[in-house]
TORLUMVEX-207614 format. One record per residue (C-alpha): residue number from 1; chain; x, y, z. Coordinates in Angstrom, 1 decimal, decimal comma. Example, Ala and Ser with C-alpha at 12.3 -4.5 7.8 and 13.67 -1.06 7.14 Angstrom:
<atoms>
ATOM|1|A|12,3|-4,5|7,8
ATOM|2|A|13,7|-1,1|7,1
</atoms>
This chain:
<atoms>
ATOM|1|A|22,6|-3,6|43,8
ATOM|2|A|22,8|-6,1|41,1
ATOM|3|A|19,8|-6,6|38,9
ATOM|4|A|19,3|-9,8|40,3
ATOM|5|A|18,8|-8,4|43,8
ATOM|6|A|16,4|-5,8|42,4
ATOM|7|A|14,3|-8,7|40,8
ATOM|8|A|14,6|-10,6|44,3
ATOM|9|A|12,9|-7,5|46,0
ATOM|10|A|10,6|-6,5|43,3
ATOM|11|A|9,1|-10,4|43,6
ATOM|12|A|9,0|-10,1|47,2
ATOM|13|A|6,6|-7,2|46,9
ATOM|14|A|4,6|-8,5|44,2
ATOM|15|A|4,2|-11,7|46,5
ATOM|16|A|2,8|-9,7|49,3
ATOM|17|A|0,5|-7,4|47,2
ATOM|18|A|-0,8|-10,2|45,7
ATOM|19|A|-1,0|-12,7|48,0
ATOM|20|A|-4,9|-12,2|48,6
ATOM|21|A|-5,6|-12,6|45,2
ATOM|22|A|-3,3|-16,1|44,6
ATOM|23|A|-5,3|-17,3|47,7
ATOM|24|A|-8,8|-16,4|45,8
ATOM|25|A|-7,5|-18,1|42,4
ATOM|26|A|-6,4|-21,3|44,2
ATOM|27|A|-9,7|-20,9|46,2
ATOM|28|A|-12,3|-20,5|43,8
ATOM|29|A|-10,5|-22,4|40,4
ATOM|30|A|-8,9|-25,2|42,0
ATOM|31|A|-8,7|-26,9|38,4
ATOM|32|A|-10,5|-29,7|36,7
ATOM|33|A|-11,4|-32,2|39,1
ATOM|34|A|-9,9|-35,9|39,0
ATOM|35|A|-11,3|-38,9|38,2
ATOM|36|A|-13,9|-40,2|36,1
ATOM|37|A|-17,0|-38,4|34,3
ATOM|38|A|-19,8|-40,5|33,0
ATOM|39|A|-20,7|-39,8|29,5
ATOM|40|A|-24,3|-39,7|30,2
ATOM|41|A|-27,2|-38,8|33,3
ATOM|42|A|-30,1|-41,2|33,0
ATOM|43|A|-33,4|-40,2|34,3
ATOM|44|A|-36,0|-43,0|35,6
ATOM|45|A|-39,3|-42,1|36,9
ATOM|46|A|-39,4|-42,9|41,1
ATOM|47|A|-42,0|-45,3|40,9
ATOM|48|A|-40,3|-47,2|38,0
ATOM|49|A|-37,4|-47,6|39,4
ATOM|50|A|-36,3|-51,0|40,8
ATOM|51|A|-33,1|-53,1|41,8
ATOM|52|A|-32,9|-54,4|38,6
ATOM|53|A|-33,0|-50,8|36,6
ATOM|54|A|-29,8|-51,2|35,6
ATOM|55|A|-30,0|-54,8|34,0
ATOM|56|A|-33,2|-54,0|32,8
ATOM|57|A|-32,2|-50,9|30,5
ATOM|58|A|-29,5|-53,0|29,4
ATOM|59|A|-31,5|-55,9|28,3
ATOM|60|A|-34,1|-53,6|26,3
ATOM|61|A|-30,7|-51,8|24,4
ATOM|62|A|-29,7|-54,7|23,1
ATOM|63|A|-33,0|-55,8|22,1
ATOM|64|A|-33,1|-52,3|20,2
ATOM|65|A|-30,1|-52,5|18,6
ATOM|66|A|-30,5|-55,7|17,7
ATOM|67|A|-33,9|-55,3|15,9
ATOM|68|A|-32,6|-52,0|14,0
ATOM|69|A|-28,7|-52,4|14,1
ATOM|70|A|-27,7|-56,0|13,5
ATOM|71|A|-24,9|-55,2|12,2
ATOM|72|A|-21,5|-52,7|11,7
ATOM|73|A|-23,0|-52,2|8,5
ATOM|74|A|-26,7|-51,5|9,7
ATOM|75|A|-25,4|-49,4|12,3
ATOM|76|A|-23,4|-47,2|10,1
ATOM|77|A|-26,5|-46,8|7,7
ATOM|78|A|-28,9|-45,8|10,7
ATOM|79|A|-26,6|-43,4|12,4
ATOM|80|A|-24,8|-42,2|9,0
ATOM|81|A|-21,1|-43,5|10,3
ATOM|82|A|-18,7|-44,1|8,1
ATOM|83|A|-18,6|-48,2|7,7
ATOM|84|A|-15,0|-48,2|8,9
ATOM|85|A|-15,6|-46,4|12,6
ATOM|86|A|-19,2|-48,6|12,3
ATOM|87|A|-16,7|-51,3|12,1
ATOM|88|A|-14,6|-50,0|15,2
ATOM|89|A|-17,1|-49,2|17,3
ATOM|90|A|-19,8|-52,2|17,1
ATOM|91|A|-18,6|-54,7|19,0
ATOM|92|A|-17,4|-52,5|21,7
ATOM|93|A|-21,2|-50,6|22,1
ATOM|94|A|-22,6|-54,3|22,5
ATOM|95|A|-20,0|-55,3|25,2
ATOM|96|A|-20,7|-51,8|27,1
ATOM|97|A|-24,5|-52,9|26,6
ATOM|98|A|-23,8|-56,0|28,4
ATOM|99|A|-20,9|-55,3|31,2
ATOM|100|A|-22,2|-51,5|32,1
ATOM|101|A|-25,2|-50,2|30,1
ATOM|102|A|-25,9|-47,3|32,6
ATOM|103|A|-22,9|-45,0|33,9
ATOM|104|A|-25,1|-42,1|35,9
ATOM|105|A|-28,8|-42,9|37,4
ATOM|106|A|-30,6|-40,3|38,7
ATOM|107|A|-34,0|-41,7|40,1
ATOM|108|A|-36,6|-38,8|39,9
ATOM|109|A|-38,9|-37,3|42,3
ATOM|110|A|-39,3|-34,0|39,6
ATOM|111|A|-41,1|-33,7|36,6
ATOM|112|A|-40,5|-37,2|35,9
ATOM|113|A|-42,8|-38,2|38,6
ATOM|114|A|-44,4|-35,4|39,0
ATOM|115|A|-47,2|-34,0|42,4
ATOM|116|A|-48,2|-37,2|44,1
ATOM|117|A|-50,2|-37,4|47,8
ATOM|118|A|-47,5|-37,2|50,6
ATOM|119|A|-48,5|-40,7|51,6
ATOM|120|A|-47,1|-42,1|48,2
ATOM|121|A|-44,7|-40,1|47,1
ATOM|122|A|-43,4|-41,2|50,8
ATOM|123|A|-44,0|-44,7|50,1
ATOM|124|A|-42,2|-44,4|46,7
ATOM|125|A|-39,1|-42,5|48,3
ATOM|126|A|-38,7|-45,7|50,9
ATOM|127|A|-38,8|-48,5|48,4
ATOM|128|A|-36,7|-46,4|46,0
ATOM|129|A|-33,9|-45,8|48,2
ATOM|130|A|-34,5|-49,4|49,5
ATOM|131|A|-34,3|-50,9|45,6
ATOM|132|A|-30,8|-48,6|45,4
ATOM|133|A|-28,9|-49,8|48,5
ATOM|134|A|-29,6|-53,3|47,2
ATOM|135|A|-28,7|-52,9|43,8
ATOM|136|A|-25,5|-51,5|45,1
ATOM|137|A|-24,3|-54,1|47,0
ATOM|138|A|-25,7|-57,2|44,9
ATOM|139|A|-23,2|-55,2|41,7
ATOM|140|A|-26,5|-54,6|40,0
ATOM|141|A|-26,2|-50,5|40,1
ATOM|142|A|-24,4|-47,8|37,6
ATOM|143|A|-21,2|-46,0|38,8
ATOM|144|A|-22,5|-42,8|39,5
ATOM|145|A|-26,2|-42,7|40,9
ATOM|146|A|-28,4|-39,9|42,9
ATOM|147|A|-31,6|-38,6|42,7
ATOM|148|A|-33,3|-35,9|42,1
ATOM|149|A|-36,4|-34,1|44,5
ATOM|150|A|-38,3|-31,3|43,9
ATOM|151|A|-36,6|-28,3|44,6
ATOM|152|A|-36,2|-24,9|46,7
ATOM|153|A|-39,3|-23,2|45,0
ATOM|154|A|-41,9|-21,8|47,4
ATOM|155|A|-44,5|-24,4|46,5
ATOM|156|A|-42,3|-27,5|46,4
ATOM|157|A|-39,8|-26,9|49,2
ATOM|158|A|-41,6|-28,9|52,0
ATOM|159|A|-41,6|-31,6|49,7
ATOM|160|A|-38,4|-31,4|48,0
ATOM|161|A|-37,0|-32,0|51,6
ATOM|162|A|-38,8|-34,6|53,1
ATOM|163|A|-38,3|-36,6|49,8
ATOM|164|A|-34,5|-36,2|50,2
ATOM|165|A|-34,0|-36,7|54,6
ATOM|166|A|-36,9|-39,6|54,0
ATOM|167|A|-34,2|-41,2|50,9
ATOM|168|A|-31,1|-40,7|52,8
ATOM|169|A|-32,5|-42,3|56,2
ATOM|170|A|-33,5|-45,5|54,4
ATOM|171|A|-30,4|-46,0|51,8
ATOM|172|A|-28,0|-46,5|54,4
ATOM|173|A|-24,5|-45,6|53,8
ATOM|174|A|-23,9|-43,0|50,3
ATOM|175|A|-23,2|-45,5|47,4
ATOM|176|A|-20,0|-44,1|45,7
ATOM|177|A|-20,5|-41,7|43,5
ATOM|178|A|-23,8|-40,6|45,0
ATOM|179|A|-25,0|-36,8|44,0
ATOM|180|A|-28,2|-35,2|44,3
ATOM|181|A|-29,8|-33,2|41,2
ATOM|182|A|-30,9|-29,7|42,7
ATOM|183|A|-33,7|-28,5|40,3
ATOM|184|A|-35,4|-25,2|38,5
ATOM|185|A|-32,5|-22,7|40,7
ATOM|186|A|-33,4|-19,9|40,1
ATOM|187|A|-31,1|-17,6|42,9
ATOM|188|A|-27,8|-18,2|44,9
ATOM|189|A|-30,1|-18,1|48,0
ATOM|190|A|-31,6|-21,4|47,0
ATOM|191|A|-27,5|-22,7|46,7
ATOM|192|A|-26,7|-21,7|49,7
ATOM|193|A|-29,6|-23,4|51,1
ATOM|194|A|-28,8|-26,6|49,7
ATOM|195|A|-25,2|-26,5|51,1
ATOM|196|A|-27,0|-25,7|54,6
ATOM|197|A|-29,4|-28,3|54,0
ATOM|198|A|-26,2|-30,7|53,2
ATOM|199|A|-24,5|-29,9|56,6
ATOM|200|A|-27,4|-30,5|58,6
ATOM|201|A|-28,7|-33,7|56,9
ATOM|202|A|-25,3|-35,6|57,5
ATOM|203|A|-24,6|-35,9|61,1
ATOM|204|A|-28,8|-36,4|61,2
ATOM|205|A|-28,0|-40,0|59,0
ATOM|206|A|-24,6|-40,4|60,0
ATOM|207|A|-22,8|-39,2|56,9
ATOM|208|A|-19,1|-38,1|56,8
ATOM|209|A|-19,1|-34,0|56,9
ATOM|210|A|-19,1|-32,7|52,7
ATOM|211|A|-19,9|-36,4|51,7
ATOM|212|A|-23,4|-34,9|50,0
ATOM|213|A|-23,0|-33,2|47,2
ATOM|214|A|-25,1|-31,9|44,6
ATOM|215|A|-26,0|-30,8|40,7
ATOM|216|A|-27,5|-27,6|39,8
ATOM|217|A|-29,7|-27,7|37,1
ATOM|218|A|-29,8|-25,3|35,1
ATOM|219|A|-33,4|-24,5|33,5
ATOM|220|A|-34,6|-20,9|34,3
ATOM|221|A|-33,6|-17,7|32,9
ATOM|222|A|-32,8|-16,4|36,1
ATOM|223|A|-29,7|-18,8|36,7
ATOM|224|A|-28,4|-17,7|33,6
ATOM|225|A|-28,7|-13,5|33,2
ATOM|226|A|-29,7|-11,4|36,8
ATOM|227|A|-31,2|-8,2|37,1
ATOM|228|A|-28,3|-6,7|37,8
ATOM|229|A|-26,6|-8,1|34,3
ATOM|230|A|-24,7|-10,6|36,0
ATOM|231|A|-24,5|-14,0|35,3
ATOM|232|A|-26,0|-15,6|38,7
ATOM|233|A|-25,0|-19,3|37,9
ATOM|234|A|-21,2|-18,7|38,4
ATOM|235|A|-22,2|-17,1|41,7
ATOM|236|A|-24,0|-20,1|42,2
ATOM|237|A|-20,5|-22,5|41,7
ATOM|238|A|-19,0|-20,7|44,5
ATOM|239|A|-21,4|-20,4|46,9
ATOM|240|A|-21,9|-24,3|46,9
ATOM|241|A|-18,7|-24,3|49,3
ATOM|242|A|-17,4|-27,2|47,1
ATOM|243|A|-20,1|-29,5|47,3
ATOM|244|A|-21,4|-29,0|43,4
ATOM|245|A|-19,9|-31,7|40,8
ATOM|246|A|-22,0|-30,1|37,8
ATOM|247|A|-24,3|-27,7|36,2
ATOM|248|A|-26,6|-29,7|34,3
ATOM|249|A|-28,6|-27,8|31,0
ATOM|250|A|-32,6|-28,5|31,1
ATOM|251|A|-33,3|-28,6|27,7
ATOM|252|A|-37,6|-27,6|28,0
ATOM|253|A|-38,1|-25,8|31,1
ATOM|254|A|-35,2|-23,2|29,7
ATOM|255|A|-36,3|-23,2|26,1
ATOM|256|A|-40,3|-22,5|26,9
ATOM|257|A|-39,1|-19,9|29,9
ATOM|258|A|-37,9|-18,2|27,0
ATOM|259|A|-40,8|-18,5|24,6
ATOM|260|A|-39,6|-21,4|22,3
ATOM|261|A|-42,0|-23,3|21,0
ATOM|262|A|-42,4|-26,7|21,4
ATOM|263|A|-41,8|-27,9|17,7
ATOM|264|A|-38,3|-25,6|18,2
ATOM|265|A|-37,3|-26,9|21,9
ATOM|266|A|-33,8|-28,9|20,9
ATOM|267|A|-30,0|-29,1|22,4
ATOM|268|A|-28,9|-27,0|19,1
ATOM|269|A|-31,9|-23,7|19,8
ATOM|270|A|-29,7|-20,6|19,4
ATOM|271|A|-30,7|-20,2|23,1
ATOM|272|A|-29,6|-23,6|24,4
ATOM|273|A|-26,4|-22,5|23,1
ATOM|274|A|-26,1|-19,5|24,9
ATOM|275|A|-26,9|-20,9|27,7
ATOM|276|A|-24,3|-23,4|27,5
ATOM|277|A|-21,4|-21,2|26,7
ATOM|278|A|-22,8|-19,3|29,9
ATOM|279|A|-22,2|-22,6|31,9
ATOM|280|A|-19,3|-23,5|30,5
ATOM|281|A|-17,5|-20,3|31,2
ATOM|282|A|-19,0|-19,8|34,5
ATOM|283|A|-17,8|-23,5|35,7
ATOM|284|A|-13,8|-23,0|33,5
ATOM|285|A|-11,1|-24,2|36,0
ATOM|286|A|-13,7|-24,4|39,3
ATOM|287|A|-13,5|-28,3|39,4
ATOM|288|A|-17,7|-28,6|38,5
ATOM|289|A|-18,3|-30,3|35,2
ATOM|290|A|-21,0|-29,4|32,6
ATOM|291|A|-24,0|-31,7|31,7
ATOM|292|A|-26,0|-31,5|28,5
ATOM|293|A|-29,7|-31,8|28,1
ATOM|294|A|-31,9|-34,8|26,7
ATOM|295|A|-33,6|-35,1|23,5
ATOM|296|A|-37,3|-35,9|23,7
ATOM|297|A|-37,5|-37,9|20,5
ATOM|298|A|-37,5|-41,4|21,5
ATOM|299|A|-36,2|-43,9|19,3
ATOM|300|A|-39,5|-46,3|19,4
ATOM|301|A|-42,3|-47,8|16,8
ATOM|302|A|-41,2|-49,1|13,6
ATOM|303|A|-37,3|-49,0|12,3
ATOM|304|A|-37,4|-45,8|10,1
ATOM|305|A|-38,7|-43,8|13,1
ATOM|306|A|-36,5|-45,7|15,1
ATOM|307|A|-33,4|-45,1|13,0
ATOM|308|A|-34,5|-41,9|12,9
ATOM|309|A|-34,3|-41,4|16,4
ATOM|310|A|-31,2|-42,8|16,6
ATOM|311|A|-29,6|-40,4|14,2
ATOM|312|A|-30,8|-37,0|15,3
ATOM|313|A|-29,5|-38,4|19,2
ATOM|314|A|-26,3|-39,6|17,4
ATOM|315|A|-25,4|-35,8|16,0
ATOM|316|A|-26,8|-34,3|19,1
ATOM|317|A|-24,2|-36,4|21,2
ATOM|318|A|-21,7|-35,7|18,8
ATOM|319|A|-22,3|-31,9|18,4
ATOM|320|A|-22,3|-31,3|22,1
ATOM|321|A|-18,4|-33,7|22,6
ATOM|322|A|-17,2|-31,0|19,7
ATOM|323|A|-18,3|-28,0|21,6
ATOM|324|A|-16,7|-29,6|24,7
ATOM|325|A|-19,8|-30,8|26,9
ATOM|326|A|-18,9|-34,8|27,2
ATOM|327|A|-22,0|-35,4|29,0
ATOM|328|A|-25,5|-35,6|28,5
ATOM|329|A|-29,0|-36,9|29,8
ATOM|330|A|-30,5|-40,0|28,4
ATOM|331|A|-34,5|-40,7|28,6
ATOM|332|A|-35,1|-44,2|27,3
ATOM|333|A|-33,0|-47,4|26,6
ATOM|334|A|-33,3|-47,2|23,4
ATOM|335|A|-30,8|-44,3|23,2
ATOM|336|A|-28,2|-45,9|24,7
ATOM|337|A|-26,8|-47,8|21,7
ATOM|338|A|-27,1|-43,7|19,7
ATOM|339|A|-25,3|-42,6|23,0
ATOM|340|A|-22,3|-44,8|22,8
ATOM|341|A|-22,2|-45,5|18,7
ATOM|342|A|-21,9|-41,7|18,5
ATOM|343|A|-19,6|-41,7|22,1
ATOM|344|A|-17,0|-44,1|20,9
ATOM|345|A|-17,1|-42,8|17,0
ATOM|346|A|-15,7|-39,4|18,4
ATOM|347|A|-13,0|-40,8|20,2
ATOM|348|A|-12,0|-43,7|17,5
ATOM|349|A|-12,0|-40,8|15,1
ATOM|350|A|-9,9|-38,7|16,9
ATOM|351|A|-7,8|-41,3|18,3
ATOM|352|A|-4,6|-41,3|15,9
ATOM|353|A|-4,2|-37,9|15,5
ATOM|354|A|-4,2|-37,0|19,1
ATOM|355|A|-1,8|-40,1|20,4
ATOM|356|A|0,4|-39,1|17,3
ATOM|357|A|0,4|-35,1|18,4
ATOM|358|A|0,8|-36,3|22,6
ATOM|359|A|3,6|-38,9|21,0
ATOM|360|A|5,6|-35,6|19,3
ATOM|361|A|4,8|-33,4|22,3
ATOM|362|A|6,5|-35,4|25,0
ATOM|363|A|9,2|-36,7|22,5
ATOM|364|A|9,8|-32,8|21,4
ATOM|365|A|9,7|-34,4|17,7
ATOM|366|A|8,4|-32,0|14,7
ATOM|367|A|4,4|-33,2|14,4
ATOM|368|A|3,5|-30,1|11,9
ATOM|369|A|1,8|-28,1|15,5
ATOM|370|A|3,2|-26,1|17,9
ATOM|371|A|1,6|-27,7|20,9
ATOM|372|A|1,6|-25,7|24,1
ATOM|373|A|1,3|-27,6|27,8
ATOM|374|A|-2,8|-27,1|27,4
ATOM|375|A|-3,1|-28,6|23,8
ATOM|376|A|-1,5|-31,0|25,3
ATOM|377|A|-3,4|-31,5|28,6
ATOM|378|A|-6,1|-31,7|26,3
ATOM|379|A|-4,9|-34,1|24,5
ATOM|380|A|-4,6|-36,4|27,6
ATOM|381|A|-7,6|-35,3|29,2
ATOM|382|A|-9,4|-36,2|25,3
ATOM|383|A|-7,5|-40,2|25,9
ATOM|384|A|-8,4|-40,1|29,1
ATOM|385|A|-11,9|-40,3|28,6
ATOM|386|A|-11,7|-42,4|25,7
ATOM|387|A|-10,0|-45,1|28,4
ATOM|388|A|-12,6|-44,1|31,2
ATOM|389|A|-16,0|-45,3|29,0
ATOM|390|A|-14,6|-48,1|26,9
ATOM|391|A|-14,0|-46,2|23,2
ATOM|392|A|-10,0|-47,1|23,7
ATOM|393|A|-8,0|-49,6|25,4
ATOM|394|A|-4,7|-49,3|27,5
ATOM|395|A|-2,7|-51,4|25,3
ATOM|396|A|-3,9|-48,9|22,2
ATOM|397|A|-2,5|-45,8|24,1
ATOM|398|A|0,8|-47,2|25,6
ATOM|399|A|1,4|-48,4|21,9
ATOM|400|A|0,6|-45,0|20,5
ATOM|401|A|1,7|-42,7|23,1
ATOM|402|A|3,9|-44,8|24,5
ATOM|403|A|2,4|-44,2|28,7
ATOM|404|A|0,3|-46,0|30,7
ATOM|405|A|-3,0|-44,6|32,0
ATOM|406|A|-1,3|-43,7|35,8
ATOM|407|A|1,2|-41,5|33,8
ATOM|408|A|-1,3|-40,4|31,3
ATOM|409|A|-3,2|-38,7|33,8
ATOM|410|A|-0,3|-36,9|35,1
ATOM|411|A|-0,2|-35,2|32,1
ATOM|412|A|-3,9|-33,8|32,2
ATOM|413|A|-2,3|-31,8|35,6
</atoms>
């Protein structure tokens, strides 16, 4: 028997011994999902929320960055950008202000709304999903929109569901890219209720089977560390039977759990970290994206506290795109210009160097790396979502890289 023949056999055996586990991995870590992610959640109040949301936030960005960043050059002095990527990014964060100021709406029945009598919480809940289904088809909406009802807790429950069969039966068809935020999980039990909850709320409103699909937020203790020393919220990505898109960090509920005060609560607490490394690992290769949380200091009042503002949100954005979270909540609209200064700064920044490295890498030429195929997925991926928000343009990538965005994506694969 030639060694070839013994390798033929050997392979056949290792194929059947390990066919049950190929069939988990493929399973359970299907790979990064496709398509686009938005680069922030925003979070308006129920009973705030209108058709004209959208719009709205847009108009009172401008206005903000208008009264405290009038310029490239005021903009780089508030947020602390060099004047060159001020220079880069400027023009582009007003025209996003303009064509799309909003990429994810979540309109909130939680703590943003907070315990209301059933008659107008009910009441709130018809005209909301009412105002949603007419933004969408006037062109007034955001990409990616949901909402978020209180959740599977013992005292909430009853609420939590009527809230979300009471939105779906008066929004009509599911606006694309339609999730609802499931809050304060604190055991897989309440995931696996929410996917049953899914399955029998869709043929009830005449929704396509697995078109509902849901966030887990992730603000108690108990999501993150179990009893038994496990960590419960990568149980909970699997036992979502496919329907989660993204674990989403709660900046305050999980800080005070753990006995942060409030002068200490922040994105950058030692134990937001953890907690975020936690999700991050737990949702590697399963196809559900991670979420930062918000920053409560609001970028209002006169221009040093607003410029203020503006500057911690700036590094908060930017600190969470280095440790690899690309998306985050936003609270007000005057964060919005922050968000997408410090959004597009990242990826102007890191444009040339990683269109030069992608350039080498598919051209085999000596760069001065040793690129392997996931440097280089990453470097795709990091394009990608430069092209999917508006930081870089498809003329600046096929000039660089020398691709267009269809083949670009093949790359991140």
């Amino acid at each position: 028997m030639t060694t070839a023949d013994r390798v033929t056999g050997l392979a056949a055996e290792l194929d059947l011994r390990l066919a049950a586990a190929d069939g988990q991995l493929s399973t359970a870590y299907p790979g990064e999902p496709s398509g686009r992610q938005p680069v922030h959640t925003v979070y308006v109040p129920a009973d705030r929320y209108t058709e004209d949301t959208v719009p709205s936030w847009g108009r009172e960005a401008r206005a903000v960055l208008a009264g405290h960043g009038r310029t490239a050059h005021e903009l780089a002095d508030a947020l602390g950008l060099p004047p060159r990527t001020a220079v880069e990014v400027y023009d582009r964060v007003r025209a996003k202000l303009e064509r799309e100021p909003v990429e994810d709406l979540r309109i909130d029945f939680e703590d943003g709304y907070g315990n209301r009598p059933d008659t107008e919480e009910d009441a709130a809940v018809q005209a909301a999903a009412k105002a949603l289904a007419t933004a969408t088809a006037d062109g007034r909406g955001s990409p990616f929109c949901g909402l978020r009802f209180k959740g599977f807790e013992a005292p909430t429950r009853r609420r939590g569901l009527r809230t979300l069969a009471l939105f779906l039966e008066h929004l009509g068809p599911l606006p694309d890219g339609f999730v609802v935020t499931l809050p304060k999980v604190t055991s897989v039990d309440q995931v696996e209720a929410m996917v049953l909850t899914a399955e029998r709320l869709e043929p009830w409103y005449g929704l396509e089977p697995g078109s509902l699909r849901f966030e887990i937020q992730v603000e108690t203790p108990q999501a993150i560390l179990g009893a038994d020393g496990t960590a419960p919220v990568a149980w909970m990505v699997h036992a979502s039977a496919g329907r989660c898109t993204g674990l989403h960090y709660g900046t305050y509920d999980y800080s005070a759990a753990l006995g942060v005060s409030a002068a200490h609560q922040s994105l950058e607490h030692p134990v937001a970290d953890h907690a975020k490394a936690v999700m991050q690992v737990a949702a590697a290769g399963t196809g559900v994206r991670v979420c930062d949380g918000s920053t409560n200091v609001l970028p209002v009042g006169g221009s040093e506290a607003v410029r203020a503002a503006w500057r911690l949100h700036a590094r908060l954005v930017r600190r969470s795109l280095e440790g690899g979270i690309h998306q985050g909540w936003d609270l007000h609209p005057g964060q919005l210009p922050s968000r997408y200064a410090a959004v597009y700064a990242f990826f102007r920044e890191g444009l040339p160097a990683a269109a030069a490295r992608l350039r080498s890498y598919r051209e085999r030429a000596d760069s001065g790396f040793l690129d392997e195929p996931a440097t280089a997925r990453a470097m795709a991926g990091f394009l990608l979502r430069g092209l999917d928000c508006g930081a870089i343009d498809a003329a600046e990538v096929h000039t660089l890289v020398g691709i267009e965005p269809p083949a670009l994506r093949s790359l991140t694969r």
